[in-house]
Legacy VTK file of the C-alpha trace (Angstrom):
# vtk DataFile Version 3.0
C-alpha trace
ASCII
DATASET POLYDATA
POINTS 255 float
24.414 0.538 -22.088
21.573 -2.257 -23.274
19.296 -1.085 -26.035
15.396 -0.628 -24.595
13.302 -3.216 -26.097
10.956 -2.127 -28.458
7.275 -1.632 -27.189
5.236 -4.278 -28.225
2.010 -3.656 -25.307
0.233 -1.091 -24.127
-1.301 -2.432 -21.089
-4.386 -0.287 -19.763
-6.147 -0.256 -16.224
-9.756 0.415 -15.452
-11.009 2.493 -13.216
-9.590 6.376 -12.907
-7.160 5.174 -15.852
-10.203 4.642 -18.809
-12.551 6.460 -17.164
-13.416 8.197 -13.751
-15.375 5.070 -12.630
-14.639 5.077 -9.497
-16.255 8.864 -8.893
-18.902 8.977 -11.507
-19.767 5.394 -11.312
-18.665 2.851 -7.998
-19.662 5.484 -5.764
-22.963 6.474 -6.751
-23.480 2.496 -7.245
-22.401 1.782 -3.634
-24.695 4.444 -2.286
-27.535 3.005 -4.081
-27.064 -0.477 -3.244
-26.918 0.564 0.746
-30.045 2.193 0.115
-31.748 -0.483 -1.963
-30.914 -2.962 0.715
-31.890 -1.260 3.438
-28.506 -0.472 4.883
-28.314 2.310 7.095
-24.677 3.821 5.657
-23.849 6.045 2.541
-20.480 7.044 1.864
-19.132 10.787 0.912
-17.026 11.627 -2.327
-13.958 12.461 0.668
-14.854 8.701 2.733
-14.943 6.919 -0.489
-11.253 8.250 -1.602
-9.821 7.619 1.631
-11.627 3.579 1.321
-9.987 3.488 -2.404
-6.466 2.675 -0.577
-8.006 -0.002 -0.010
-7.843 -1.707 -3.297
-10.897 -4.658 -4.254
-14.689 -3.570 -3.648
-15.100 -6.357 -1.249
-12.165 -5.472 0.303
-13.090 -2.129 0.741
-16.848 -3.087 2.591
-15.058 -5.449 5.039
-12.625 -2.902 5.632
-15.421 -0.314 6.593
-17.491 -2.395 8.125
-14.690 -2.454 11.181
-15.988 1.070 12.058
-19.718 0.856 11.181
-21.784 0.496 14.488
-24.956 -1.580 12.260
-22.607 -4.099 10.629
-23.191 -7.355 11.805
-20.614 -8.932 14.551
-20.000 -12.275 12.838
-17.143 -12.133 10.026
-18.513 -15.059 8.296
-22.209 -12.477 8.579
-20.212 -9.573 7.210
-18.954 -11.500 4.372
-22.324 -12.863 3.338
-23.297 -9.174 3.515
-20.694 -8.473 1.313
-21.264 -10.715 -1.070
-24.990 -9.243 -1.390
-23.890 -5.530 -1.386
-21.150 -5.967 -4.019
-24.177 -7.995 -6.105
-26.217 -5.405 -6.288
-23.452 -2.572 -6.395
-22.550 -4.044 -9.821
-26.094 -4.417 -11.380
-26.346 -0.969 -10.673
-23.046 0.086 -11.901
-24.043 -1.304 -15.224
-27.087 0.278 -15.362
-25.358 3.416 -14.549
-22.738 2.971 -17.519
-25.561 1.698 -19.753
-27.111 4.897 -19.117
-23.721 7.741 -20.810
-23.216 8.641 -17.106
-19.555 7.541 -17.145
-17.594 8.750 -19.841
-14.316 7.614 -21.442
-11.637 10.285 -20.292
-10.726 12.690 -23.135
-7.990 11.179 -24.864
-8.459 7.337 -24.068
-10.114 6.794 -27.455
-7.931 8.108 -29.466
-4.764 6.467 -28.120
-6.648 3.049 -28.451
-7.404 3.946 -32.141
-3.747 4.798 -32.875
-2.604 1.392 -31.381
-5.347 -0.330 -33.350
-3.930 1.348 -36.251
-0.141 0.429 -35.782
-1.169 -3.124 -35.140
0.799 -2.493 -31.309
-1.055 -5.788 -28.605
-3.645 -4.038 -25.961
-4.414 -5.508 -22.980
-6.740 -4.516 -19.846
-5.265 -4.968 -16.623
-7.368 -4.445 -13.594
-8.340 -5.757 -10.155
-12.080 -4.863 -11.202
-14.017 -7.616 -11.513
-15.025 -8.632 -15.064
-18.754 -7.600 -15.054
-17.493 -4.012 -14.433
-15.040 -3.789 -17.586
-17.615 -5.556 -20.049
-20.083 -2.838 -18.835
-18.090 -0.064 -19.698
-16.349 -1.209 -22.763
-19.206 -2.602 -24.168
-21.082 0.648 -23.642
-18.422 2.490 -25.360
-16.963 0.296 -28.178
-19.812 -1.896 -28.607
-20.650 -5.925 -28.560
-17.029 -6.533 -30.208
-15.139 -4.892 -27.743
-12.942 -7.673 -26.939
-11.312 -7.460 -30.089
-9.469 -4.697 -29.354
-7.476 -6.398 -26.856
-5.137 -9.347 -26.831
-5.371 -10.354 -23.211
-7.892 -9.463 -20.336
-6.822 -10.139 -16.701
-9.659 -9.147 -14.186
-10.093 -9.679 -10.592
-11.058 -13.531 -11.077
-7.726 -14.173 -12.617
-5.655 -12.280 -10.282
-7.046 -12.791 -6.841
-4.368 -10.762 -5.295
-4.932 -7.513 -6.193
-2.391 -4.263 -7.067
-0.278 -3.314 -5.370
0.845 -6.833 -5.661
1.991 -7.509 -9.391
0.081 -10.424 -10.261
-1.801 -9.526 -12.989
0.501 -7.965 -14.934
2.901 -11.024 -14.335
-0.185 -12.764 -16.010
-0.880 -10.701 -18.578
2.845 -10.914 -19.554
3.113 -14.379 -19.469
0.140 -14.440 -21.409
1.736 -12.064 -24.473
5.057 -13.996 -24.085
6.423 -10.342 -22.999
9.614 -9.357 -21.179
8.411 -6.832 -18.738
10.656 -4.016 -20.826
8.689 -4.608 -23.878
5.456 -3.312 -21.842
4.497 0.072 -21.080
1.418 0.570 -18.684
-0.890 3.167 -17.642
-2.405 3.737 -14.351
-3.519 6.518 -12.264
-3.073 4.935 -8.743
-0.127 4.635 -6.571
-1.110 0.866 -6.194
-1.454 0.392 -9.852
2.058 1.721 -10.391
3.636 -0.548 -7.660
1.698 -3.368 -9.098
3.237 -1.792 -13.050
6.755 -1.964 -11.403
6.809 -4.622 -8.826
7.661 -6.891 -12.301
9.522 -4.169 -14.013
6.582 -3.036 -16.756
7.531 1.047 -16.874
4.331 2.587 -16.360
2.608 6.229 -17.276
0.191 7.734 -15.133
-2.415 9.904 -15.832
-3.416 11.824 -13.176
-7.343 10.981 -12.077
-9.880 12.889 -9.680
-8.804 10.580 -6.375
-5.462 10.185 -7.185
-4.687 14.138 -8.413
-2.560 14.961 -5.163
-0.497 11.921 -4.938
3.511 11.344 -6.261
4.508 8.912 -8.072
8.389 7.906 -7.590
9.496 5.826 -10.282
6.607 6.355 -12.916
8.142 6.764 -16.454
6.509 9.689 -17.032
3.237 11.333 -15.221
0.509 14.041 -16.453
-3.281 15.372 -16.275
-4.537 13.955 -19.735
-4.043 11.905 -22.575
-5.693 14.509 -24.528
-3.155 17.693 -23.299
-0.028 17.486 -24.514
1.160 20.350 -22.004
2.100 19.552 -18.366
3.697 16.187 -18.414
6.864 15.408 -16.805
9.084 14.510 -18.824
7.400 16.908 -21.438
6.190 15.529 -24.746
7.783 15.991 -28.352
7.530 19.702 -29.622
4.519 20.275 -31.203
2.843 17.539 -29.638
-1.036 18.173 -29.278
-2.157 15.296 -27.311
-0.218 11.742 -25.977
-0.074 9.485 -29.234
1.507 6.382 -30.052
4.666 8.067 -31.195
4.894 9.926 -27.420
4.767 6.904 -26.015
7.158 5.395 -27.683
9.499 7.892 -27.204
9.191 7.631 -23.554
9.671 4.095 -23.684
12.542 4.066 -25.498
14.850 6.600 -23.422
13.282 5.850 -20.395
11.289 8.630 -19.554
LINES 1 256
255 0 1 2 3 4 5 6 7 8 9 10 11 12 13 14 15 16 17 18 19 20 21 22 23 24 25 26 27 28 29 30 31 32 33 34 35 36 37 38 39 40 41 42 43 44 45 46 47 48 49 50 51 52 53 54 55 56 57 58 59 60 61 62 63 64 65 66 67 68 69 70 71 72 73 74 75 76 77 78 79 80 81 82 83 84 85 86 87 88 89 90 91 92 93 94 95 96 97 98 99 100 101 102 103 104 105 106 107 108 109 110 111 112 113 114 115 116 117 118 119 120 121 122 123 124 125 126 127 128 129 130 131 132 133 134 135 136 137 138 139 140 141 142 143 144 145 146 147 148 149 150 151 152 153 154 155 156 157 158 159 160 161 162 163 164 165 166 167 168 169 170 171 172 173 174 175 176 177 178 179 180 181 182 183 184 185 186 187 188 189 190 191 192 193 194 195 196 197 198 199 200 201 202 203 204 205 206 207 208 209 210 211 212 213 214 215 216 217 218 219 220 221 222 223 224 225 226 227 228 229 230 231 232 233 234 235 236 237 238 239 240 241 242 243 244 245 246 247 248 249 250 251 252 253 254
């Protein structure tokens, strides 16, 4: 049987992976935006979780706006709107991040400090745009935030967004990685298809949208980077939280 590669990249989405943007921050944002612009709609915590499969936040407004009596008739209309709402939607996300109201989920930090520490490549993965990401690092690691990471692949660079695999086929390419030298971590069923559409295992942590959902073919899956307890398949014995060592271990025997 082949030897696993060793793992030489962590590879980290955004939102529901680093923190519970899309809840604590995209939401309220959205709502705000509607309202700021005069647009008649606001969308619940349950409407918004059904829109997220949907992935892409203009993707998501076109995709409502098919069952929105007040949006306008004319696609190339709706996608003007678009344009404005999403705008505005991210000038107030920022300000909303600026502002402490959307935390790092317990346990992100201190996985990023013992990669840091071991020297192991980061990268940020995400369909977000980035605008969004520089907001919320920024706001928790400060101007130099970038530093942390040896390759950033937003929604500019990868236009088509998970659950196709394109930006972690960029972000490979970019590290000069095999996909089996990667390990990812996501908290979406798209994010995982995206992970393993070009063969990067991937490790989900379980997120407030996503909390119900399966996830077939993830290398191993659990409620927090912080808990040791829980995950499937379980962590080392006497584990305390999901280190660099854990993940390592998964990586190498596959789960």
């Amino acid at each position: 049987m082949a030897r696993t590669p060793a793992l030489k990249a962590l590879f980290w989405d955004v939102d529901g992976t680093l923190a519970e943007t899309e809840r604590d921050g995209h939401l309220r944002a959205f709502n705000q935006a509607f309202a700021n612009l005069g647009i008649p709609w606001q969308w619940s915590e349950g409407r918004y979780g059904d829109l997220l499969r949907v992935t892409g936040g203009r993707e998501r407004l076109l995709h409502d706006m098919q069952v929105q009596p007040a949006a306008p008739p004319d696609q190339l209309e709706r996608v003007a709107l678009v344009e404005a709402i999403h705008r505005e939607k991210n000038a107030l996300y920022a300000d909303i991040v600026r502002a402490g109201a959307v935390p790092l989920r317990a346990g992100v930090r201190e996985l990023i400090g013992d990669c840091g520490a071991a020297g192991l490549a980061m990268g940020i993965v995400t369909t977000t745009s980035s605008s969004n990401v520089e907001a919320l690092l920024a706001a928790h690691f400060g101007a130099q935030w970038q530093s942390l990471f040896a390759v950033l692949v937003c929604a500019e660079e990868a236009p088509k967004k998970k659950p196709d695999p394109l930006a972690y086929r960029i972000a490979l390419a970019r590290l000069g990685l095999q996909a089996a030298e990667a390990l990812a971590i996501e908290d979406s069923p798209a994010g995982v298809a995206a992970a393993g559409g070009c063969g990067v295992p991937v490790l989900v942590t379980r997120s407030h949208y996503f909390g119900g959902q399966t996830f077939p073919g993830a290398l191993a899956t659990g409620e927090s980077l912080c808990d040791a307890t829980g995950w499937l398949p379980a962590t080392r014995e006497g584990a305390r939280r999901v280190d660099l060592p854990q993940l390592e271990r998964w990586h190498s025997h596959g789960g």
